[in-house]
SEFIZA-3560 file (N, C-alpha, C; in Angstrom, 3 decimals):
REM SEFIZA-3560
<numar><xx>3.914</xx><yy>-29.483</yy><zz>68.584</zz><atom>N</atom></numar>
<numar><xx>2.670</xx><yy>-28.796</yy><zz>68.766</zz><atom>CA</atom></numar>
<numar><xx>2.525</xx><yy>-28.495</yy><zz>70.262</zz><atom>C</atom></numar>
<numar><xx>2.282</xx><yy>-27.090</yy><zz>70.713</zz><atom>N</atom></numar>
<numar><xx>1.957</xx><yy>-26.803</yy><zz>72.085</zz><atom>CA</atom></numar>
<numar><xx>0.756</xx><yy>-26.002</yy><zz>72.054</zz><atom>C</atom></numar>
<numar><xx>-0.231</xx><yy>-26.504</yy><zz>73.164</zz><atom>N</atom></numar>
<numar><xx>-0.968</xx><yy>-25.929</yy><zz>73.304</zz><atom>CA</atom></numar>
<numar><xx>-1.297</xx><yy>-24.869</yy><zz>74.667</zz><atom>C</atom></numar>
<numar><xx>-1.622</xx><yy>-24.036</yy><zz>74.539</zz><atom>N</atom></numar>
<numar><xx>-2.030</xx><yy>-22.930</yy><zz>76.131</zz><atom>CA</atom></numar>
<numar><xx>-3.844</xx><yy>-23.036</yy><zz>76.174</zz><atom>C</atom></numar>
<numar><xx>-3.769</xx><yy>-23.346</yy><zz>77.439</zz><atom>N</atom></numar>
<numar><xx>-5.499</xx><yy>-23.175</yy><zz>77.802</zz><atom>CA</atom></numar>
<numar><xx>-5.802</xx><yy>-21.947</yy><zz>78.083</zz><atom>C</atom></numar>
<numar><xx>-6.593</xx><yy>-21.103</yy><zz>77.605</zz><atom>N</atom></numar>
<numar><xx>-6.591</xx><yy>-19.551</yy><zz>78.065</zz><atom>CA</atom></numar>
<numar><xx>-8.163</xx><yy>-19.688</yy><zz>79.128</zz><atom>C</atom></numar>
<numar><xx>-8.984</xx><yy>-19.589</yy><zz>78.617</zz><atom>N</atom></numar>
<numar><xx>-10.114</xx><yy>-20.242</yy><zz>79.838</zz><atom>CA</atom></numar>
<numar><xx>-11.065</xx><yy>-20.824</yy><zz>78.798</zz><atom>C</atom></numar>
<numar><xx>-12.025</xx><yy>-20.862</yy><zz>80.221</zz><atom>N</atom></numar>
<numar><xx>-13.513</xx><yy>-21.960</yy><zz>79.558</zz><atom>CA</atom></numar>
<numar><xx>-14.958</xx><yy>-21.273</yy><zz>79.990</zz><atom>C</atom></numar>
<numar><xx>-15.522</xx><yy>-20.766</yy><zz>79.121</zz><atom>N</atom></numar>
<numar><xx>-17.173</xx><yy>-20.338</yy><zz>79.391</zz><atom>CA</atom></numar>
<numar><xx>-18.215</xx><yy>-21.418</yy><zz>78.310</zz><atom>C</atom></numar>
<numar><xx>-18.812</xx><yy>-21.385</yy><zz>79.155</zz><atom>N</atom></numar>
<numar><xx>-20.153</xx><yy>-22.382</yy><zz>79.305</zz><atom>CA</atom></numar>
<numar><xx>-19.934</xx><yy>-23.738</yy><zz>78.565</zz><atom>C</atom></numar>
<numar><xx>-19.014</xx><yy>-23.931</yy><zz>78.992</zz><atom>N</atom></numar>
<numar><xx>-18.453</xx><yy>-25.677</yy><zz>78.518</zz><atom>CA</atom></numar>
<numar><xx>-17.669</xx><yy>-25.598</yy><zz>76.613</zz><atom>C</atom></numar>
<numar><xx>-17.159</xx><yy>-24.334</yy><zz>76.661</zz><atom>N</atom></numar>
<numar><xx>-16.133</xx><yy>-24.352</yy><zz>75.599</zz><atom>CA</atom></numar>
<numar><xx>-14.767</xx><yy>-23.942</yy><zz>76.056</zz><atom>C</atom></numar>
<numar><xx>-13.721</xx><yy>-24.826</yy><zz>75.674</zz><atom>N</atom></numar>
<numar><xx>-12.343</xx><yy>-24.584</yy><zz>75.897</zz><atom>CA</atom></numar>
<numar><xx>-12.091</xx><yy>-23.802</yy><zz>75.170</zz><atom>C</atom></numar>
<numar><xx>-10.741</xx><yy>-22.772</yy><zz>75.351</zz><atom>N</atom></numar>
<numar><xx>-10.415</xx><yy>-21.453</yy><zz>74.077</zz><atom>CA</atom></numar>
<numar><xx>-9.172</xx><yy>-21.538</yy><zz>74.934</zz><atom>C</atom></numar>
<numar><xx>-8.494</xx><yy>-22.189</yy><zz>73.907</zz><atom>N</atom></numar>
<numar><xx>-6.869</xx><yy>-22.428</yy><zz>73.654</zz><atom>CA</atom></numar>
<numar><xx>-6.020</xx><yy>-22.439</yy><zz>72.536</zz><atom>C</atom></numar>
<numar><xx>-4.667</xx><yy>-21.203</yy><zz>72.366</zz><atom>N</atom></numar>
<numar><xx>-4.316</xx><yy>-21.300</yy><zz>71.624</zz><atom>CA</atom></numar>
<numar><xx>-3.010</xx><yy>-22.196</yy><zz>71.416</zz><atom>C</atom></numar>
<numar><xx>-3.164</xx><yy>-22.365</yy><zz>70.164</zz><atom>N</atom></numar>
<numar><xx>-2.128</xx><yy>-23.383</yy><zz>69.891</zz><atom>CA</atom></numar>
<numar><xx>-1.321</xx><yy>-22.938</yy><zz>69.148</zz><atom>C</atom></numar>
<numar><xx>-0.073</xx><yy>-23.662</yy><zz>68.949</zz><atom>N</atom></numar>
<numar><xx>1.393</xx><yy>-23.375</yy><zz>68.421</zz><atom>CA</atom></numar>
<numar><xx>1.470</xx><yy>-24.519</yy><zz>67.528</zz><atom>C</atom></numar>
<numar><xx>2.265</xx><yy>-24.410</yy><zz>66.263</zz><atom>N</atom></numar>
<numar><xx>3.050</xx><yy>-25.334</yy><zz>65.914</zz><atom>CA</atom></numar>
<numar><xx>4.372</xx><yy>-25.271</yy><zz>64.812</zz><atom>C</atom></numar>
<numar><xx>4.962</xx><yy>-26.087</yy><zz>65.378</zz><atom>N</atom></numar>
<numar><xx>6.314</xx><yy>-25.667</yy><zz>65.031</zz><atom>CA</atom></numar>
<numar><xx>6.746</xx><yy>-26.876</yy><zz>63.504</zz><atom>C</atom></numar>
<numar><xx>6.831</xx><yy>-26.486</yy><zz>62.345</zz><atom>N</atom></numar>
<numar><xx>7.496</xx><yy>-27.266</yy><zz>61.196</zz><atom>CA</atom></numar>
<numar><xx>8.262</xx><yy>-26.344</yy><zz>60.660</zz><atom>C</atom></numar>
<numar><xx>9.049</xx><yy>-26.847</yy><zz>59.358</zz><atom>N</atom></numar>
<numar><xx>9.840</xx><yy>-26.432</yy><zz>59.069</zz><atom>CA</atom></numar>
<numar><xx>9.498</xx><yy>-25.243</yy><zz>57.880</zz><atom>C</atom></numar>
<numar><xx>8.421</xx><yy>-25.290</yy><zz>57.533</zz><atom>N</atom></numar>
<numar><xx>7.884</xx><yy>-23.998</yy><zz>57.090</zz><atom>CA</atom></numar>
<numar><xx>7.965</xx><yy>-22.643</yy><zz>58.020</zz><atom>C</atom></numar>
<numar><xx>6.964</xx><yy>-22.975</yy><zz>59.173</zz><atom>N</atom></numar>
<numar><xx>7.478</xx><yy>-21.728</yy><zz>59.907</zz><atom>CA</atom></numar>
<numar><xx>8.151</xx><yy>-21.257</yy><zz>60.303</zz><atom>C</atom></numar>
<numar><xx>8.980</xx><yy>-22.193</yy><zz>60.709</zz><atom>N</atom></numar>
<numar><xx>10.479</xx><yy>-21.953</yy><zz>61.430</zz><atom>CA</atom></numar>
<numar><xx>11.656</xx><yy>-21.695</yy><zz>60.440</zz><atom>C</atom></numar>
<numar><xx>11.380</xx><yy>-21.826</yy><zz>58.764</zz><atom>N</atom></numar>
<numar><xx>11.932</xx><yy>-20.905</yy><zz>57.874</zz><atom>CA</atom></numar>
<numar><xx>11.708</xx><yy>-19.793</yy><zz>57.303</zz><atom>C</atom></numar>
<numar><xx>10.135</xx><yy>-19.591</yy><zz>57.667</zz><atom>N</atom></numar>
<numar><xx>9.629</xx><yy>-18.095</yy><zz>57.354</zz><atom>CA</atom></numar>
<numar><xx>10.139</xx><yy>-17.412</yy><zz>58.225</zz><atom>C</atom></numar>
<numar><xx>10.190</xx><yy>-17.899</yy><zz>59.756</zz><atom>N</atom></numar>
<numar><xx>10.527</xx><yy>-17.091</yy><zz>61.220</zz><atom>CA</atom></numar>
<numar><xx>11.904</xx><yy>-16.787</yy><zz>60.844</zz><atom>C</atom></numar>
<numar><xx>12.761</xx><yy>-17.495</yy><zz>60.640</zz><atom>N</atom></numar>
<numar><xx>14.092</xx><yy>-17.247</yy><zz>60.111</zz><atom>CA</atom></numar>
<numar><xx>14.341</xx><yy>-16.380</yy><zz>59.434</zz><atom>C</atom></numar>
<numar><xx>13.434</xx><yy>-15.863</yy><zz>58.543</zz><atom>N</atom></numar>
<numar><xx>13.688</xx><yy>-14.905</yy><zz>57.799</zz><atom>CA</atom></numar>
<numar><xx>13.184</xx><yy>-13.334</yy><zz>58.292</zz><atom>C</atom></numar>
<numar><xx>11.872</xx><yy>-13.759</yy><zz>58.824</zz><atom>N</atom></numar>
<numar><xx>11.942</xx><yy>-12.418</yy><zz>59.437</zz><atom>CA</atom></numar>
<numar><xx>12.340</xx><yy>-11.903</yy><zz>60.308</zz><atom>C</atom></numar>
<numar><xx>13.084</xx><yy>-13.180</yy><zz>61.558</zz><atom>N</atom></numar>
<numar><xx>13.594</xx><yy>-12.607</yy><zz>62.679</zz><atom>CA</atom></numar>
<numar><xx>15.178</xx><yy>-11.868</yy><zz>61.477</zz><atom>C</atom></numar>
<numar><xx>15.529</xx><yy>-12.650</yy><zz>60.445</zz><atom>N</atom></numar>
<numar><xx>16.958</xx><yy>-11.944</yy><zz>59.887</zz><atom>CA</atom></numar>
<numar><xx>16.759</xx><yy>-10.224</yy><zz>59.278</zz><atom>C</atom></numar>
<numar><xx>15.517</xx><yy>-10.419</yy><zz>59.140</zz><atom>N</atom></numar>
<numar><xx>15.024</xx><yy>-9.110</yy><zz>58.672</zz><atom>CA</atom></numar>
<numar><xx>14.938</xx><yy>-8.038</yy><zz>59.228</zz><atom>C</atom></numar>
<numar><xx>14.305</xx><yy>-8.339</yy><zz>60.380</zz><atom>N</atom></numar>
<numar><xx>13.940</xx><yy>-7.624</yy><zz>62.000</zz><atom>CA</atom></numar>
<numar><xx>15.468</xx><yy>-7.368</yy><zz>62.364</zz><atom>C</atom></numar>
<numar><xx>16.087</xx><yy>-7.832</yy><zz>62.394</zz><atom>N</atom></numar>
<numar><xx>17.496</xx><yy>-7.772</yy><zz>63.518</zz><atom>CA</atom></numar>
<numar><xx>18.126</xx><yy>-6.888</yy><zz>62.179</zz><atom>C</atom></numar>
<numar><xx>18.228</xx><yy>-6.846</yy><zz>60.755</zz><atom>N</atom></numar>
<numar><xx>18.492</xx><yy>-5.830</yy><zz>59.858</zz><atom>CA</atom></numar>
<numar><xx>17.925</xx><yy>-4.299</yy><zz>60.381</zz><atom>C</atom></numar>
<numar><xx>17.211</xx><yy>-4.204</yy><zz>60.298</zz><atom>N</atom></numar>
<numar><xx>16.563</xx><yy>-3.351</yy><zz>60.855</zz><atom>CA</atom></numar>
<numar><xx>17.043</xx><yy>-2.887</yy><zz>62.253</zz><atom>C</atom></numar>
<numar><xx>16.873</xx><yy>-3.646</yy><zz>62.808</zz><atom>N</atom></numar>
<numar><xx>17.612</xx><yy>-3.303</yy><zz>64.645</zz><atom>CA</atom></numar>
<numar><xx>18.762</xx><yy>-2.325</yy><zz>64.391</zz><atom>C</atom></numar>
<numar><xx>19.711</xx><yy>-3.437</yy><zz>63.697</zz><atom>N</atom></numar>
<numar><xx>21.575</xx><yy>-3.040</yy><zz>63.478</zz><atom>CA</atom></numar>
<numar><xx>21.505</xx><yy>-1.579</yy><zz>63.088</zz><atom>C</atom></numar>
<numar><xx>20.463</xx><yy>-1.122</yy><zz>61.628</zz><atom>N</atom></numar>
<numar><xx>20.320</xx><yy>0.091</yy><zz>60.717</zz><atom>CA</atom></numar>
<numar><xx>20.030</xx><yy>0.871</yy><zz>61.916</zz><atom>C</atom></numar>
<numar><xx>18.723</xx><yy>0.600</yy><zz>62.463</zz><atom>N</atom></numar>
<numar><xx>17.925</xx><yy>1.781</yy><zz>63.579</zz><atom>CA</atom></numar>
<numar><xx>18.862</xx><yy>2.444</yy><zz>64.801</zz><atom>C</atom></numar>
<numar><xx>19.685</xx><yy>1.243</yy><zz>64.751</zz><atom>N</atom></numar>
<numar><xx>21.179</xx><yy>1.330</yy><zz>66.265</zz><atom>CA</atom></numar>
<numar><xx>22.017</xx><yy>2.608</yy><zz>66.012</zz><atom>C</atom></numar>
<numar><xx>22.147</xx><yy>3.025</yy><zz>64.064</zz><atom>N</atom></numar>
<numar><xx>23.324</xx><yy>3.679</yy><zz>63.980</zz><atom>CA</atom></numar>
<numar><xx>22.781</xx><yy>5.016</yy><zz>63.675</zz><atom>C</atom></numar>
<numar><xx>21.174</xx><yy>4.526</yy><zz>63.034</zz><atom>N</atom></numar>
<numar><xx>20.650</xx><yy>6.100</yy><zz>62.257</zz><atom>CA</atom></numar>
<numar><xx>19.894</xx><yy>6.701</yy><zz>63.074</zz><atom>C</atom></numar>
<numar><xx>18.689</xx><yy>6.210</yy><zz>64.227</zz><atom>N</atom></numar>
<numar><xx>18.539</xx><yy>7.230</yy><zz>65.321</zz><atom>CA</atom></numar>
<numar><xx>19.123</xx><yy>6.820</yy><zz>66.222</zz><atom>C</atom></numar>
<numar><xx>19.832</xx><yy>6.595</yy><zz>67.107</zz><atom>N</atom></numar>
<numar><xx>20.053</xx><yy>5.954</yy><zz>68.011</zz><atom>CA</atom></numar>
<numar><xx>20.105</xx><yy>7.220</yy><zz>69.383</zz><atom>C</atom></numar>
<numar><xx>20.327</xx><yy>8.179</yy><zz>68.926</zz><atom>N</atom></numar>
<numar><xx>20.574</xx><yy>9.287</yy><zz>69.834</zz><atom>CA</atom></numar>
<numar><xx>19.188</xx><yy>10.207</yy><zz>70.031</zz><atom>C</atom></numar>
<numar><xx>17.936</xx><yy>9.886</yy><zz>68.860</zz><atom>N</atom></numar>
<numar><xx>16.558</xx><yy>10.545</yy><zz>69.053</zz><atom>CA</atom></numar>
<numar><xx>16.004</xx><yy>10.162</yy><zz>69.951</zz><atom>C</atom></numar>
<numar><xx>14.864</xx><yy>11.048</yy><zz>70.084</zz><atom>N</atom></numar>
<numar><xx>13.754</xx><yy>10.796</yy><zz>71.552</zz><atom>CA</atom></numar>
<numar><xx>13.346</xx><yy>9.846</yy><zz>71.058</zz><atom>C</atom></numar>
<numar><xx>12.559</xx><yy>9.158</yy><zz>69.605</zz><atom>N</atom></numar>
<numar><xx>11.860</xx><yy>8.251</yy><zz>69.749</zz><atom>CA</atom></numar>
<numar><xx>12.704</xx><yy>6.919</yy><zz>69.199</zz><atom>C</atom></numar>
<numar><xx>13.937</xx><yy>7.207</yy><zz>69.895</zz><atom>N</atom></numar>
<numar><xx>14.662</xx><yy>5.228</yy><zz>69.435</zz><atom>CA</atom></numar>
<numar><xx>13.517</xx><yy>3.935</yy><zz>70.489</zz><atom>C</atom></numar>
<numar><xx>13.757</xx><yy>4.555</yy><zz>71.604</zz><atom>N</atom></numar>
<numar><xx>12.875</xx><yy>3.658</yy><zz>72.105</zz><atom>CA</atom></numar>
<numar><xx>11.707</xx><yy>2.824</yy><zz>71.962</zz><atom>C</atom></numar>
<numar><xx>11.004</xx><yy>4.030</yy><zz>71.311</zz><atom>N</atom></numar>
<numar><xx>9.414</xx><yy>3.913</yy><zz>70.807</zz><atom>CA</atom></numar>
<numar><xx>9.677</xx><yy>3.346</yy><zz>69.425</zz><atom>C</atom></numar>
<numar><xx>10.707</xx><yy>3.431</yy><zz>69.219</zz><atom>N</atom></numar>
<numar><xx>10.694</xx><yy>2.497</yy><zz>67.811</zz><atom>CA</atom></numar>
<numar><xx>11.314</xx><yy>1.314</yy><zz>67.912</zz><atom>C</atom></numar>
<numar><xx>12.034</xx><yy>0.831</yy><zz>68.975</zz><atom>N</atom></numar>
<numar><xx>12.463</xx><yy>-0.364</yy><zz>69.409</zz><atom>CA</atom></numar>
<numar><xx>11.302</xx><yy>-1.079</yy><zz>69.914</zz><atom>C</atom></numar>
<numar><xx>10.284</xx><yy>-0.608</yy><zz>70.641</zz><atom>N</atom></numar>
<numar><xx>9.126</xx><yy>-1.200</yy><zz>70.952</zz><atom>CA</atom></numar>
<numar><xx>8.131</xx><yy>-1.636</yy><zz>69.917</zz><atom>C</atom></numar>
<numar><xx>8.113</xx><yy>-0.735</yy><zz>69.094</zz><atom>N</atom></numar>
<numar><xx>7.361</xx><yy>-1.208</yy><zz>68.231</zz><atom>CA</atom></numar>
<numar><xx>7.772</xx><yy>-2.438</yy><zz>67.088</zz><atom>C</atom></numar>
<numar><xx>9.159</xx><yy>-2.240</yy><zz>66.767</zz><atom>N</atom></numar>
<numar><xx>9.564</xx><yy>-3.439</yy><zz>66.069</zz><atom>CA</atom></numar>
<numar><xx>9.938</xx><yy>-4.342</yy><zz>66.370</zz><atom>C</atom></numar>
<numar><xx>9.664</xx><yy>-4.593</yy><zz>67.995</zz><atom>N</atom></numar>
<numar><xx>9.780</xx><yy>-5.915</yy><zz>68.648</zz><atom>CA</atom></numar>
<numar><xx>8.428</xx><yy>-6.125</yy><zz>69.225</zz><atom>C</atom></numar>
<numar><xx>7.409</xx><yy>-5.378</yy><zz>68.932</zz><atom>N</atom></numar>
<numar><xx>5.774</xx><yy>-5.919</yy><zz>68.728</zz><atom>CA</atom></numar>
<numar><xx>5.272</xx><yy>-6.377</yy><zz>67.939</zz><atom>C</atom></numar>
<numar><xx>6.014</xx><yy>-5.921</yy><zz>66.517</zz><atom>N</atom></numar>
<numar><xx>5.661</xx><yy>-6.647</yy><zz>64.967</zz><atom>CA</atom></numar>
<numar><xx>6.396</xx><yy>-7.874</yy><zz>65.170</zz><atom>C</atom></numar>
<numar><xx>7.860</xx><yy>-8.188</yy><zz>65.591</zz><atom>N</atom></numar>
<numar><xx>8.357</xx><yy>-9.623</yy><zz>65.814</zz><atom>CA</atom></numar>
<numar><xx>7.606</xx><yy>-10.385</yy><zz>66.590</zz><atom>C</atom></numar>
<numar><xx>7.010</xx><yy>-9.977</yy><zz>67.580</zz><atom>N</atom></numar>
<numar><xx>6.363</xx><yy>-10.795</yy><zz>68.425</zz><atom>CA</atom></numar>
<numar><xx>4.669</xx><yy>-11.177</yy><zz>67.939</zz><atom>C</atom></numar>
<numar><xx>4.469</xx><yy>-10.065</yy><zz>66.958</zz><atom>N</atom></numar>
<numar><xx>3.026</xx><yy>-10.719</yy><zz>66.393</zz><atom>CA</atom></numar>
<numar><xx>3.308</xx><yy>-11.511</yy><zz>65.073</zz><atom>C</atom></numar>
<numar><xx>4.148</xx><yy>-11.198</yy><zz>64.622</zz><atom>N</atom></numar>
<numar><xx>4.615</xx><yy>-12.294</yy><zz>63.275</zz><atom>CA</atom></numar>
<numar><xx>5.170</xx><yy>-13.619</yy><zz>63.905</zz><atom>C</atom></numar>
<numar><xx>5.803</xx><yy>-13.495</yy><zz>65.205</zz><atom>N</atom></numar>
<numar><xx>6.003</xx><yy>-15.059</yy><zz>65.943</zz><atom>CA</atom></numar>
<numar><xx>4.679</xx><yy>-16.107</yy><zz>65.947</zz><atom>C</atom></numar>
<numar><xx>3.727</xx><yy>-14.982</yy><zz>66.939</zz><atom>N</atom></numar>
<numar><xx>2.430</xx><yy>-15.176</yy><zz>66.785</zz><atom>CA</atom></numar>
<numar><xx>1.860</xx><yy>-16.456</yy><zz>65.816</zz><atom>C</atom></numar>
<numar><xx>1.562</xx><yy>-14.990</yy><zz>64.459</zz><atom>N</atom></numar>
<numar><xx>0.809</xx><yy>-15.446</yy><zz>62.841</zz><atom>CA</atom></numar>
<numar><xx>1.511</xx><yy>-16.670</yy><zz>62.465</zz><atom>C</atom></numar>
<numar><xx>3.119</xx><yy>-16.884</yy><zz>62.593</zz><atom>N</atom></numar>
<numar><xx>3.373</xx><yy>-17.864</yy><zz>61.576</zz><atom>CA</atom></numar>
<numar><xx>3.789</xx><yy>-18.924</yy><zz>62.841</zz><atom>C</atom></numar>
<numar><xx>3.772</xx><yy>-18.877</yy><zz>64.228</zz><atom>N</atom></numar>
<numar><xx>3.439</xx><yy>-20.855</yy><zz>64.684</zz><atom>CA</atom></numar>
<numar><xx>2.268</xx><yy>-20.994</yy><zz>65.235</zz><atom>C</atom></numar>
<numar><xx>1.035</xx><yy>-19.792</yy><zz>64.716</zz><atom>N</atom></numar>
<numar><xx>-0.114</xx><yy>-20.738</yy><zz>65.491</zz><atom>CA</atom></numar>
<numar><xx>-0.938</xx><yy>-21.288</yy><zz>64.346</zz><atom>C</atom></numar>
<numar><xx>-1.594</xx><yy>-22.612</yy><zz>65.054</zz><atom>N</atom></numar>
<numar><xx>-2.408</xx><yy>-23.784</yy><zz>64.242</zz><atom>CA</atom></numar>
<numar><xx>-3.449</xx><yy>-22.758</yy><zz>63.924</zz><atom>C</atom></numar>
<numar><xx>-4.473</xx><yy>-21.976</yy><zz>64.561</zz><atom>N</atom></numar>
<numar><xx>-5.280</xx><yy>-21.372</yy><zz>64.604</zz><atom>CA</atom></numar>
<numar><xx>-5.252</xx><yy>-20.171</yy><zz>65.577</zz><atom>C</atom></numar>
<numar><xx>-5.825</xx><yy>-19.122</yy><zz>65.384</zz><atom>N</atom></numar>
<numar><xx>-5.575</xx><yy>-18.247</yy><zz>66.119</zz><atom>CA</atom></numar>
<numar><xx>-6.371</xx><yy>-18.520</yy><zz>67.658</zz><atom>C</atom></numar>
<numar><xx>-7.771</xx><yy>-19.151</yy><zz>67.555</zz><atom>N</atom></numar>
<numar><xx>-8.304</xx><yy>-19.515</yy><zz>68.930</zz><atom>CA</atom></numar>
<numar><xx>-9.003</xx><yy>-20.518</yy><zz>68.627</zz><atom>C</atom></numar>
<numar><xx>-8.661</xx><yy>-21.384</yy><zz>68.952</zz><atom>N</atom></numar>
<numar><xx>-9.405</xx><yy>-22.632</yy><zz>68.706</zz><atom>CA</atom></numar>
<numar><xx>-10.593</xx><yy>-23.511</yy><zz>69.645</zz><atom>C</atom></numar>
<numar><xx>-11.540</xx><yy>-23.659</yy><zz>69.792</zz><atom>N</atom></numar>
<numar><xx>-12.657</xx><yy>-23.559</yy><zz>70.784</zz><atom>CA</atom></numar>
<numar><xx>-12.772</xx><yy>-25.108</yy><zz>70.320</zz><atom>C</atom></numar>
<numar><xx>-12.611</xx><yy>-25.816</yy><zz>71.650</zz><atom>N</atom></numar>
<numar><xx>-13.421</xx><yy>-27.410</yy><zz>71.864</zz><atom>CA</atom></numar>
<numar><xx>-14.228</xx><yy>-27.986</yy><zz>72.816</zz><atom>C</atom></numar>
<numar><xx>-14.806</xx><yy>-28.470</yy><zz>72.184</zz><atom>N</atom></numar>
<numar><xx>-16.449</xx><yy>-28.304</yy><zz>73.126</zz><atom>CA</atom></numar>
<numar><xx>-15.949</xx><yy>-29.994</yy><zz>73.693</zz><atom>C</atom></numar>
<numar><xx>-15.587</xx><yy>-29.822</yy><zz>75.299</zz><atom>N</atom></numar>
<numar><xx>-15.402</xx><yy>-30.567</yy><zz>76.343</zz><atom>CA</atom></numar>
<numar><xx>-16.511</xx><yy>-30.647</yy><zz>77.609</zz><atom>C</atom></numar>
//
């Protein structure tokens, strides 16, 4: 379990947290195998269009928000310290 402190207004903490079991880290498994399917396909079928880029960005924004969804405990978790 890791936690990040993001800040504090009027005596509430708002930190998000991570956690890592073997559920997520077999769902993650699957979609990072999914995602990188995708990569390999996108490498051969546009690879030479204007928008490969813009589509490389974007499907490494969906990996990075599905990283996100499946290791956090809560999305913002507020404790009154």
């Amino acid at each position: 379990m890791v936690d990040f402190f993001i800040l504090s207004l009027g005596g509430f903490d708002v930190s998000l947290g991570f956690l890592f079991d073997y559920v997520s880290v077999g769902f993650f498994c699957r979609v990072s195998f999914i995602s990188g399917l995708v990569f390999f396909y996108s490498f051969f079928y546009i690879r030479g269009t204007v928008d490969f880029r813009r589509f490389v960005w974007l499907v490494f924004g969906f990996v990075f928000s599905m990283f996100v969804l499946v290791f956090s405990r809560r999305f913002f978790m507020t404790m009154v310290g």
